[in-house]
C-alpha positions, 0 to 999 in steps of 0.5 A: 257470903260463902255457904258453910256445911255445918257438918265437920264432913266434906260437903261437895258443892256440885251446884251453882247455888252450893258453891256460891261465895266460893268461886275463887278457889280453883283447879290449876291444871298442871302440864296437861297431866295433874292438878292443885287446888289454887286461890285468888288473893287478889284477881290477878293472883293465885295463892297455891303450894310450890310443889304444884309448880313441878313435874313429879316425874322429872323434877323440872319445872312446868313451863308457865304456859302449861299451867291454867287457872280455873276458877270455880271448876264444877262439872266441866266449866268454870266460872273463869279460864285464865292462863299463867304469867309468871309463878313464883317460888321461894329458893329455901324450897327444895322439890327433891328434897325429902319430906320434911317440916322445913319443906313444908314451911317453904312449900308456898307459890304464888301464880300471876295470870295473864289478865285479873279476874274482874267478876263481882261473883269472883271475890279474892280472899283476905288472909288472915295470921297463923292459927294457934294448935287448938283453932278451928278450921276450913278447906276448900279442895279438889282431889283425884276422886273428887275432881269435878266440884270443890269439897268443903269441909267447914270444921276441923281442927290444928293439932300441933303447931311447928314454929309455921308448920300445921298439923291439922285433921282437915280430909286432904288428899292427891289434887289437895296441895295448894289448898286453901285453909280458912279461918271462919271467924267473925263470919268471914273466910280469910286464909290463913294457911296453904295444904301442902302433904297429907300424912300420918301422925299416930296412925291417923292421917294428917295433913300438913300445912304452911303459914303464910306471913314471910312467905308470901311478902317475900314473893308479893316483893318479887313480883312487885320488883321484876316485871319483865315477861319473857312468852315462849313462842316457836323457836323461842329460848326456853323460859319457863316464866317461873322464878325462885327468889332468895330470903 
């Protein structure tokens, strides 16, 4: 059972023994350059927001084998290093698009590893339905000032639902997206949610996060349904190994 803060503030868990039941979230280091914070929902899977997918600089795609997995990242090691097969992205998802709730709605990606973490210590999360305004909450993140531990932060609350955009109160910041958001009850952390921005409503910093229920069958499918694998290699035609798949 993952050890909770009972704080409301972000508790980092530098140590093995702190960041015990929390192994599956990760840092996904992206084009060499940039991280998200990602989750296993089954080994071989990672849940994390599709905007991590992107170069910020240039708006194209990382190329798959510029992205790695790894898992429980803390102060220089993680419990696990896994390289990418193929991720997938939703085609409602516009990066170039400006920011808005139906970005937000659409920001959800799904990354297949070149082989499943089968680590007893590793345990996927379940997932659990849309939380309602008023839910309380957890994260589990890496940011750019905090990007050698895990932070959670165990208590914090949904301020307002949009259609299955979130406004929560949760501390989120850059390393953040991809995050992912924890429903506590019965004592069992199931996600139920995905951080994808941080910013401001009535002057007070926000994050905003997506619901996962079509999402994520939709890109489950896709995945289910194409298994071809296409390695780039020296010389190779260049393929990404990310798709985008339609409703």
């Amino acid at each position: 059972m993952p050890a909770f803060a009972q704080s409301g503030g972000l508790f980092s868990m530098e140590s093995r023994e702190d960041g015990r039941g929390w192994e599956a979230v990760g840092r996904l280091e992206i084009g060499g350059k940039a991280f998200c914070t990602g989750a296993l929902i089954a080994p071989d899977l990672v849940l994390t927001a599709a905007h991590c997918l992107f170069d910020a600089s240039t708006g194209a795609r990382v190329p798959v084998e510029q992205i790695q997995f790894l898992a429980g990242w803390r102060n220089g090691r993680a419990a696990a290093y896994r390289r990418v097969r193929r991720a997938v992205a939703l085609e409602d998802y516009d990066f170039m698009a400006p920011a808005s709730p139906e970005r937000v709605r659409h920001d959800v990606a799904v990354i297949e590893l070149q082989l499943p973490i089968r680590n007893s210590a590793i345990a996927p999360f379940g997932l659990g339905p849309l939380p309602e305004a008023g839910d309380e909450l957890g994260v589990v993140s890496y940011a750019h000032d905090r990007s050698e531990a895990p932070s959670l932060q165990d208590y914090c609350g949904v301020l307002d639902k949009q259609d299955s955009m979130l406004v929560l109160d949760c501390s989120v910041d850059f390393g953040s997206s991809g995050s992912p958001v924890f429903s506590f009850a019965e004592g069992t952390p199931r996600i139920v949610s995905v951080i994808s921005a941080k910013a401001q409503a009535g002057g007070e910093p926000v994050s905003l996060a997506t619901g996962l229920d079509t999402p994520l069958a939709r890109l489950r499918g896709a995945l289910d349904e194409d298994d071809v694998f296409n390695p780039l290699s020296a010389g190779s035609r260049r393929d990404t190994g990310a798709k985008f798949i339609k409703p």
